[in-house]
Predicted model as a PDB file, atoms N, CA, C, CB and O in Angstrom, pLDDT in the B-factor column:
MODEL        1                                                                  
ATOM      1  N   UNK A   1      -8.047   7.294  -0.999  1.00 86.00           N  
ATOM      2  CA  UNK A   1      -6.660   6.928  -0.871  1.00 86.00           C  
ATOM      3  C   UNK A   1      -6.488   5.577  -1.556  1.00 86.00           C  
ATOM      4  CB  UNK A   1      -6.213   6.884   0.627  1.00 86.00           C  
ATOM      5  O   UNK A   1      -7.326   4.695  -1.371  1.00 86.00           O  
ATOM      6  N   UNK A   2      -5.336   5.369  -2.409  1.00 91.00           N  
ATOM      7  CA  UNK A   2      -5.065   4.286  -2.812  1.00 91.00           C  
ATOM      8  C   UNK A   2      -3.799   3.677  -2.575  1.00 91.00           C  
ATOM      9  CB  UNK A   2      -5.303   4.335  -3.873  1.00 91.00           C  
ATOM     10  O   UNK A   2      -2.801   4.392  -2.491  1.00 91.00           O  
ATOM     11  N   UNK A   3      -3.715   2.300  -2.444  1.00 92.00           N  
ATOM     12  CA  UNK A   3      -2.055   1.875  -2.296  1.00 92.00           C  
ATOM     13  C   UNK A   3      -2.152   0.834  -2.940  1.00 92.00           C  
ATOM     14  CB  UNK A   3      -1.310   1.581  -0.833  1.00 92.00           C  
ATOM     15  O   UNK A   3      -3.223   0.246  -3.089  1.00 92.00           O  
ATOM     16  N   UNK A   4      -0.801   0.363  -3.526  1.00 92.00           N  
ATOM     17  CA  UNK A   4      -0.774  -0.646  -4.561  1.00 92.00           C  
ATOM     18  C   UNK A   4       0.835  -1.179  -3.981  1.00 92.00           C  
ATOM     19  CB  UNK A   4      -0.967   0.048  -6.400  1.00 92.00           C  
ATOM     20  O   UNK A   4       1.724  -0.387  -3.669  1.00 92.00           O  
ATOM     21  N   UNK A   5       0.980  -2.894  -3.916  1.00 92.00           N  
ATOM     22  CA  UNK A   5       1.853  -3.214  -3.402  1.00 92.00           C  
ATOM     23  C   UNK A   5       2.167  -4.413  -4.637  1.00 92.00           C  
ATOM     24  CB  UNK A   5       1.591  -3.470  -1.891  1.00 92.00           C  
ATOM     25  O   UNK A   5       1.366  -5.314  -4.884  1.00 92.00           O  
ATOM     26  N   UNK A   6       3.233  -4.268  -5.215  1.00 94.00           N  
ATOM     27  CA  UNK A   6       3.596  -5.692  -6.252  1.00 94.00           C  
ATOM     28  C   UNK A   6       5.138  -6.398  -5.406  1.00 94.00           C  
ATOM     29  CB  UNK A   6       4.098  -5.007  -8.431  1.00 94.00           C  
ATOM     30  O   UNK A   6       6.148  -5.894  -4.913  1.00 94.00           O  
ATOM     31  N   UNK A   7       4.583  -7.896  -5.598  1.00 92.00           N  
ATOM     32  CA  UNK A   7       6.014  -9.007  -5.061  1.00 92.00           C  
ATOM     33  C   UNK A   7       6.746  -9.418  -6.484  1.00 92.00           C  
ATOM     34  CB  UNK A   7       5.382 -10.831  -4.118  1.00 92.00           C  
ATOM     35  O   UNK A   7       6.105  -9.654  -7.507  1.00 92.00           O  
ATOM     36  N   UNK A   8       7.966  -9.459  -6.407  1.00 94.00           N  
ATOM     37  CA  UNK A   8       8.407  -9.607  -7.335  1.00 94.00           C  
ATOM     38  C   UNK A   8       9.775 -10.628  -7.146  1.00 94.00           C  
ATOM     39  CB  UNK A   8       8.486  -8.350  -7.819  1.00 94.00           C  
ATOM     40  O   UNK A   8      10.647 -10.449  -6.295  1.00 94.00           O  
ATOM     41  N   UNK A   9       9.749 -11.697  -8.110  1.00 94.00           N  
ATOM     42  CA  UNK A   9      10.920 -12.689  -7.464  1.00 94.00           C  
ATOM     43  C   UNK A   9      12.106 -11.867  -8.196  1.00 94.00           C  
ATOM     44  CB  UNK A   9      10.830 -14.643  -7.948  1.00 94.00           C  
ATOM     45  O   UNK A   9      12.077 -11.003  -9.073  1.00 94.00           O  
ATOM     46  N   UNK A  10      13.224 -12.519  -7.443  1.00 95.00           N  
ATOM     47  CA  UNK A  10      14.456 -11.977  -7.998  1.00 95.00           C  
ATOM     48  C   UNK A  10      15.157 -13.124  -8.203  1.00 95.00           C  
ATOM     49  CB  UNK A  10      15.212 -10.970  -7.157  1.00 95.00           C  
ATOM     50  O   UNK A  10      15.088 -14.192  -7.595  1.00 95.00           O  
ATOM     51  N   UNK A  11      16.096 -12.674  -9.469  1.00 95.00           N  
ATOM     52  CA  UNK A  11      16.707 -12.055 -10.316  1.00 95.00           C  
ATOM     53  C   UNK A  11      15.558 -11.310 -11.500  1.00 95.00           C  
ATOM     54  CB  UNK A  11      17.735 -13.095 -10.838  1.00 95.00           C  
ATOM     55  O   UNK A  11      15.424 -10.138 -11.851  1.00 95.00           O  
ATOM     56  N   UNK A  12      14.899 -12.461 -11.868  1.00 96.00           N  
ATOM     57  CA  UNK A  12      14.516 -12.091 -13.075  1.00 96.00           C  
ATOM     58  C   UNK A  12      12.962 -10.987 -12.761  1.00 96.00           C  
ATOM     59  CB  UNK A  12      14.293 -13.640 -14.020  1.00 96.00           C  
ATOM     60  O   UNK A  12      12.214 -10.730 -13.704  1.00 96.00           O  
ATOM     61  N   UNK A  13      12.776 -10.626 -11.814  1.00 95.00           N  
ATOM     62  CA  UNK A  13      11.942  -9.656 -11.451  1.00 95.00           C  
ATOM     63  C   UNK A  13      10.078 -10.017 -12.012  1.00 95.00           C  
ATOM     64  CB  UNK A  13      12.716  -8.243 -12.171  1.00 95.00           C  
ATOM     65  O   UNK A  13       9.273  -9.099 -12.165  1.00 95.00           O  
ATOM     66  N   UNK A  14       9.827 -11.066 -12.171  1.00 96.00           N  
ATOM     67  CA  UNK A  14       8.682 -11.908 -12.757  1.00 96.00           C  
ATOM     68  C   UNK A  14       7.740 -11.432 -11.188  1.00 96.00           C  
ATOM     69  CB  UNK A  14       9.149 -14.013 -13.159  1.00 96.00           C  
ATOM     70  O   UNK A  14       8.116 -11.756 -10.061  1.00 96.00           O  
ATOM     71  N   UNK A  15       6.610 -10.697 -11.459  1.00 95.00           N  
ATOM     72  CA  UNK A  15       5.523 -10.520 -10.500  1.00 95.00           C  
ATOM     73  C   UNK A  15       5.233 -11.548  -9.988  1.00 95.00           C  
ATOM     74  CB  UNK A  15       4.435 -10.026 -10.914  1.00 95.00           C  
ATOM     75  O   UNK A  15       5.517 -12.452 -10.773  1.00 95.00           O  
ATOM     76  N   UNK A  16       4.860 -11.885  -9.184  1.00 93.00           N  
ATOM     77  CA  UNK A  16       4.336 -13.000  -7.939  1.00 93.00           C  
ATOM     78  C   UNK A  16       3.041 -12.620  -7.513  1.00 93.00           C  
ATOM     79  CB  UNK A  16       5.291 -13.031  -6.506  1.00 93.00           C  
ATOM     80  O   UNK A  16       2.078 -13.379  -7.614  1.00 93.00           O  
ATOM     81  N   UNK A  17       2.978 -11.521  -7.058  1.00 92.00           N  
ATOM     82  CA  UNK A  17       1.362 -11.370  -6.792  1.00 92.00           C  
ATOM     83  C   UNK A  17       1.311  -9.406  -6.841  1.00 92.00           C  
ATOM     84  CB  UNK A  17       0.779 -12.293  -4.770  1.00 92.00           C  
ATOM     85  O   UNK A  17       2.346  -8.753  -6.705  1.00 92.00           O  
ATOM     86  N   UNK A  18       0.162  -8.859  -7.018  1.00 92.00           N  
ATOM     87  CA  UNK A  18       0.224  -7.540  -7.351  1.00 92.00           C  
ATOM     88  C   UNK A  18      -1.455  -7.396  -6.776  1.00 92.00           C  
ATOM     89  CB  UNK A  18       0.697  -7.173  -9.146  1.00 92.00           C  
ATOM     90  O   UNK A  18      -2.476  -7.828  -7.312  1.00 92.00           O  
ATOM     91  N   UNK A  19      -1.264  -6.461  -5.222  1.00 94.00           N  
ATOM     92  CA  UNK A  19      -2.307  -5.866  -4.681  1.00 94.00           C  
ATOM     93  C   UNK A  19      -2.950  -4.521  -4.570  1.00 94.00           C  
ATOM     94  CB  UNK A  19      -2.165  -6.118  -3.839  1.00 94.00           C  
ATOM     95  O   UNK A  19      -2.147  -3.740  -4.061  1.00 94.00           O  
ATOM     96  N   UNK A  20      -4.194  -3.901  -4.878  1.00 93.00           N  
ATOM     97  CA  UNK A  20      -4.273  -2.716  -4.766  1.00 93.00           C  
ATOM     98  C   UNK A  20      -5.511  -2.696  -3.443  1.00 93.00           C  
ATOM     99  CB  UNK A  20      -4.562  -2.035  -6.271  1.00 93.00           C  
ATOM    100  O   UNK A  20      -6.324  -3.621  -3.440  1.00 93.00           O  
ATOM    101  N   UNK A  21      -5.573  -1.949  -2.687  1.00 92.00           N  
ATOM    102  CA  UNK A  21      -6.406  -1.279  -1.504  1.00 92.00           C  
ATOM    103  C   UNK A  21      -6.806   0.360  -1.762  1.00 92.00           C  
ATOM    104  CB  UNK A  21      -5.432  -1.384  -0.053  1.00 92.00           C  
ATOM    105  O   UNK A  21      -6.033   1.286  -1.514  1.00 92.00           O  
ATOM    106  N   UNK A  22      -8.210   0.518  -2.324  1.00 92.00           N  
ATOM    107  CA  UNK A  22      -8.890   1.630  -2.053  1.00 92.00           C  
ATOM    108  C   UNK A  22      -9.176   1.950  -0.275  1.00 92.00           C  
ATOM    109  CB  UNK A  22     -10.224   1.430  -2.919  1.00 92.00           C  
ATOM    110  O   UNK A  22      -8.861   1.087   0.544  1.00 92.00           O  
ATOM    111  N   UNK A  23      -9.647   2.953   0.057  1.00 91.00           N  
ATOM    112  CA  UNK A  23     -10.072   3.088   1.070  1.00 91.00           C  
ATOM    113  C   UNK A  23     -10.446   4.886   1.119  1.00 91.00           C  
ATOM    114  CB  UNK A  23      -9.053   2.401   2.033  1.00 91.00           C  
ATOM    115  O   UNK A  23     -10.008   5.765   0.376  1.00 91.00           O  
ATOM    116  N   UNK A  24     -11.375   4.999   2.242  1.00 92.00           N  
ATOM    117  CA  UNK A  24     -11.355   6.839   1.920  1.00 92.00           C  
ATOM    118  C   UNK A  24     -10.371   7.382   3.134  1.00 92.00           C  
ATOM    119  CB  UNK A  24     -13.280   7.791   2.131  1.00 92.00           C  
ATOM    120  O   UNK A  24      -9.795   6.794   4.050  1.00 92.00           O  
ATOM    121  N   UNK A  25     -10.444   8.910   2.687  1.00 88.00           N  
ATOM    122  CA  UNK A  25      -8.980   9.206   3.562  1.00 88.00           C  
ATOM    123  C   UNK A  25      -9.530  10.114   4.697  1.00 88.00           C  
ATOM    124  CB  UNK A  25      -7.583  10.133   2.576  1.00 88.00           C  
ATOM    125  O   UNK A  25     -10.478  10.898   4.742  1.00 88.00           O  
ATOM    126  N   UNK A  26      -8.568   9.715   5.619  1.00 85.00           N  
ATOM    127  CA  UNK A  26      -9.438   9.906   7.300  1.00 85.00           C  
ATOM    128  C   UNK A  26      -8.820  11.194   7.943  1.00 85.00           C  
ATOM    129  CB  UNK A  26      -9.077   8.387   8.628  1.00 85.00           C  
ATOM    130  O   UNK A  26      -9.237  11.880   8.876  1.00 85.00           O  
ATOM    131  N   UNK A  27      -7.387  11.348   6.947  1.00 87.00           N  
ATOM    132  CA  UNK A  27      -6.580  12.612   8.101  1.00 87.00           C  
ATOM    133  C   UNK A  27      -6.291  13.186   7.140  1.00 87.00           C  
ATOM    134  CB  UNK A  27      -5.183  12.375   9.219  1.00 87.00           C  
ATOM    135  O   UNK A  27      -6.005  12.722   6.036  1.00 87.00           O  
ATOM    136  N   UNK A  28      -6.362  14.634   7.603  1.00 89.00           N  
ATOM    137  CA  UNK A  28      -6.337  15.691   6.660  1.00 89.00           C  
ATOM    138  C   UNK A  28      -4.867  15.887   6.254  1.00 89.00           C  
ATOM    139  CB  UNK A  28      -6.975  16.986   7.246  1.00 89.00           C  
ATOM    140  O   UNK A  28      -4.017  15.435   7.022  1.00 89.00           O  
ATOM    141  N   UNK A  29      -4.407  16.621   4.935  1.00 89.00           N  
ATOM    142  CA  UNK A  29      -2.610  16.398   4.417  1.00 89.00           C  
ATOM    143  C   UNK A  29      -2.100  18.173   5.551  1.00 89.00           C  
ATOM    144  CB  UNK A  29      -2.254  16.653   1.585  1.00 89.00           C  
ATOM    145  O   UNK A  29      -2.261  19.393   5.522  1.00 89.00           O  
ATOM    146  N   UNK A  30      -1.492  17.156   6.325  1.00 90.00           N  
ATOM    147  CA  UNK A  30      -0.637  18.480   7.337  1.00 90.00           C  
ATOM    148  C   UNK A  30       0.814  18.174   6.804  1.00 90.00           C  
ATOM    149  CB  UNK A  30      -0.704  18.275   9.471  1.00 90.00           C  
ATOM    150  O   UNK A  30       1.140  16.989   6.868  1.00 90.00           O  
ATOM    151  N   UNK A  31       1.788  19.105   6.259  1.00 91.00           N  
ATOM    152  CA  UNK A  31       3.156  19.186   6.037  1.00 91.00           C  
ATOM    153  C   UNK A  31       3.437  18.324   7.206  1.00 91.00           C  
ATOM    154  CB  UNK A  31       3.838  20.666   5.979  1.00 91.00           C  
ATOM    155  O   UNK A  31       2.766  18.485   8.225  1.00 91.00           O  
ATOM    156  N   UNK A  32       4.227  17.557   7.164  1.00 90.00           N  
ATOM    157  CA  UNK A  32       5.227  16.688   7.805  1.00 90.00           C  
ATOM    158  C   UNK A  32       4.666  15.461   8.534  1.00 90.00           C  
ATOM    159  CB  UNK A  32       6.010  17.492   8.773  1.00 90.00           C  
ATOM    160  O   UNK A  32       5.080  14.806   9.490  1.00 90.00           O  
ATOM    161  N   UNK A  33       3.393  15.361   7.617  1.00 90.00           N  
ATOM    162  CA  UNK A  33       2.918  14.093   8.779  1.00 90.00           C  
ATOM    163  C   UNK A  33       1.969  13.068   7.814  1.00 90.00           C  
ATOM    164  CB  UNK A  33       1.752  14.837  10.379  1.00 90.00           C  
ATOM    165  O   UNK A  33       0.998  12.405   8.180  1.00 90.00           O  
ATOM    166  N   UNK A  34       2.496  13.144   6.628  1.00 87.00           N  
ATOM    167  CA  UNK A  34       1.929  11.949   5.508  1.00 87.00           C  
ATOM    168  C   UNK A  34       1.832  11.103   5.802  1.00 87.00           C  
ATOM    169  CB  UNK A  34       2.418  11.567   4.501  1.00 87.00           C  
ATOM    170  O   UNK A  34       0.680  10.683   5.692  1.00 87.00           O  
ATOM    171  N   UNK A  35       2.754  10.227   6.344  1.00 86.00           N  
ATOM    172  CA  UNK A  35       2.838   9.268   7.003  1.00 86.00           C  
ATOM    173  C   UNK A  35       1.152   8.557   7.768  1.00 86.00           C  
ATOM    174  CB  UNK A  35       3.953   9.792   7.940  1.00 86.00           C  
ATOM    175  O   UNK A  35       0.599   7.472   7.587  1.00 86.00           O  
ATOM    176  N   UNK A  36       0.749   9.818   8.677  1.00 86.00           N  
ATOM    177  CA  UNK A  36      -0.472   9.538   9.300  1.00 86.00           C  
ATOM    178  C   UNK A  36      -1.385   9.396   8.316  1.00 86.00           C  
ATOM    179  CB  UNK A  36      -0.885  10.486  10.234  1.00 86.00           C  
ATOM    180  O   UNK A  36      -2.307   8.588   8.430  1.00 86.00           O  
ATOM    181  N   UNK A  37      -1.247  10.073   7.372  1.00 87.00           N  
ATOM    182  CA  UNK A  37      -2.364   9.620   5.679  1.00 87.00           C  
ATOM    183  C   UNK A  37      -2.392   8.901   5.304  1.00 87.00           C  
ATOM    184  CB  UNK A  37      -2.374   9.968   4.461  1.00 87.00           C  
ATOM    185  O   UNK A  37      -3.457   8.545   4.798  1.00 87.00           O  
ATOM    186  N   UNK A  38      -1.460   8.236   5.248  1.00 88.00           N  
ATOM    187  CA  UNK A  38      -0.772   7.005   3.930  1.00 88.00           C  
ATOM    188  C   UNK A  38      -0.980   5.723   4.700  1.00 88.00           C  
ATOM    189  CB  UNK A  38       1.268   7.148   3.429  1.00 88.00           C  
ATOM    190  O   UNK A  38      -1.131   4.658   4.102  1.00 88.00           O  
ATOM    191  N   UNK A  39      -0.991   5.818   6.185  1.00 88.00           N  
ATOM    192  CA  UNK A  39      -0.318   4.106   6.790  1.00 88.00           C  
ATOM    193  C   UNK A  39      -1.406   3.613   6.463  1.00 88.00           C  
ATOM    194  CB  UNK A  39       0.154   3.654   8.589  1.00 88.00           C  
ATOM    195  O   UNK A  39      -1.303   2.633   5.725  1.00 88.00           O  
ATOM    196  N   UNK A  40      -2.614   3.981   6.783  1.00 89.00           N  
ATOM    197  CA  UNK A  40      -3.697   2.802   6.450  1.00 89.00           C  
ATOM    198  C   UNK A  40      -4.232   2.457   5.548  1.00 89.00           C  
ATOM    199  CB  UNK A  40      -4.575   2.785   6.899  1.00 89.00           C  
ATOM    200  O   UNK A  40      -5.120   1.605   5.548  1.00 89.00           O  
ATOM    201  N   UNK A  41      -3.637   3.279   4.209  1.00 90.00           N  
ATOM    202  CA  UNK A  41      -3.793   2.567   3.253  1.00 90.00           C  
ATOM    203  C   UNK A  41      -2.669   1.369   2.767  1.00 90.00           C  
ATOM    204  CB  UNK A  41      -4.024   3.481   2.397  1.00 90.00           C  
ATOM    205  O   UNK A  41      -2.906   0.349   2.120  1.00 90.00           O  
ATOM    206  N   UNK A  42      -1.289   1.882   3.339  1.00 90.00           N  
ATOM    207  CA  UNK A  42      -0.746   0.746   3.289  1.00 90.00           C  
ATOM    208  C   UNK A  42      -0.613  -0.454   4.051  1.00 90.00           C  
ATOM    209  CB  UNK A  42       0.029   0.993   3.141  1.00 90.00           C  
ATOM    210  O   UNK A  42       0.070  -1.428   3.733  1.00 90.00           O  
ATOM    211  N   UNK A  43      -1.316  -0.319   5.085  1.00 91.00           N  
ATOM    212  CA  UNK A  43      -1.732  -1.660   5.908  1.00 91.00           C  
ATOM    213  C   UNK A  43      -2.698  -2.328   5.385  1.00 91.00           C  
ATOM    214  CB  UNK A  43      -2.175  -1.471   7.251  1.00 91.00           C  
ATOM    215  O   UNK A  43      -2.634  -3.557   5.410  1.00 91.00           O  
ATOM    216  N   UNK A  44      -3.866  -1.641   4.764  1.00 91.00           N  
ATOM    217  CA  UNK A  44      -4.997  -2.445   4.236  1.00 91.00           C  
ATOM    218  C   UNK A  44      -3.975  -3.051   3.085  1.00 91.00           C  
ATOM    219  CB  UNK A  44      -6.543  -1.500   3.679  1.00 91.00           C  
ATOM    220  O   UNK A  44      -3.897  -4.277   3.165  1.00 91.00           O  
ATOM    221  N   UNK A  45      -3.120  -2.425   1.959  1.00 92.00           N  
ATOM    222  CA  UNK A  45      -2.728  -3.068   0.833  1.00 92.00           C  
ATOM    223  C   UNK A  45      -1.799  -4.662   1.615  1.00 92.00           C  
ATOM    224  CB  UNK A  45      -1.667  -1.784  -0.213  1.00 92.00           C  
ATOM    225  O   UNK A  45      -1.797  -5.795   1.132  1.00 92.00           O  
ATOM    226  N   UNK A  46      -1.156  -4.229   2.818  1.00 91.00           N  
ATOM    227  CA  UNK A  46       0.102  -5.349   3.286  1.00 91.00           C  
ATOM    228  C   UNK A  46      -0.788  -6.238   3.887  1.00 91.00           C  
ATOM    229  CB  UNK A  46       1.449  -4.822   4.459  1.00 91.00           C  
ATOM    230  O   UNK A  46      -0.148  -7.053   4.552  1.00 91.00           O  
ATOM    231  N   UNK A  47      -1.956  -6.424   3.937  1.00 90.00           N  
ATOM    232  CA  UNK A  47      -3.201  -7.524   4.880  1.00 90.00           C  
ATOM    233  C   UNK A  47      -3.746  -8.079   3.402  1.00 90.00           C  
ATOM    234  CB  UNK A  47      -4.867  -6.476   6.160  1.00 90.00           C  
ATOM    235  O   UNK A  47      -4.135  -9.237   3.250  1.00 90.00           O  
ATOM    236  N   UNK A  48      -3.723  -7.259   2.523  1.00 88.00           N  
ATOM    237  CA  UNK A  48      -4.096  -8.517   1.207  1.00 88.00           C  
ATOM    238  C   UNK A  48      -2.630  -9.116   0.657  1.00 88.00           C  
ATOM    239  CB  UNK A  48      -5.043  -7.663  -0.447  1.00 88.00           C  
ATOM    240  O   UNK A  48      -2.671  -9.868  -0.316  1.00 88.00           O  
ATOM    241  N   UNK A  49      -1.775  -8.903   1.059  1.00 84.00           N  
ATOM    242  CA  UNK A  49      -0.527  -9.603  -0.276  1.00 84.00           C  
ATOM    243  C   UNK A  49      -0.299 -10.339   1.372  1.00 84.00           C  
ATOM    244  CB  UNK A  49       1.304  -8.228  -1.483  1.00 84.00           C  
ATOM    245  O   UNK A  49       0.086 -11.241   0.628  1.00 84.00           O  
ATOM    246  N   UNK A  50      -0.195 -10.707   2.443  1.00 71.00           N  
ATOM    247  CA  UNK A  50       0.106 -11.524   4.139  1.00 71.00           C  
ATOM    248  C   UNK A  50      -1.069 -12.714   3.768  1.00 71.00           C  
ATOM    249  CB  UNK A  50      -0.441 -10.249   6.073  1.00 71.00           C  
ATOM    250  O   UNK A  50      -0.876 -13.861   4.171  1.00 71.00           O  
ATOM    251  N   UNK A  51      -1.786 -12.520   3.307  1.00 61.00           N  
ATOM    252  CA  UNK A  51      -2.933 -13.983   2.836  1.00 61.00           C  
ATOM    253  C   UNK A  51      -2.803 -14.680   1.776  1.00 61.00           C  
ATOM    254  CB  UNK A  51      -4.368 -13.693   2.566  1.00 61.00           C  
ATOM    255  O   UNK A  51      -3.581 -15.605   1.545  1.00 61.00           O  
TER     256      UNK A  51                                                      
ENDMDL                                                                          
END                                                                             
């Protein structure tokens, strides 16, 4: 599983910082529940761009 999170200032949309988080994937893909797939890769990505 991968997630990739970029900050970006506004107006002029100039990157600020740009994180990616590998990790392996723990829950199997059930229709309607991605969500349970996806969060921990996007928590690991939102714990590197919070430092």
């Amino acid at each position: 599983m991968r997630a990739e999170m970029v900050v970006m200032q506004w107006p002029s949309l100039a990157i600020v910082e740009y994180h990616i988080a590998h990790i392996p994937t723990e829950f199997p893909y059930i229709p309607g529940l991605l969500s349970f797939r996806e969060y921990s890769a996007l928590l690991a990505v939102w714990k590197k761009t919070a430092t």
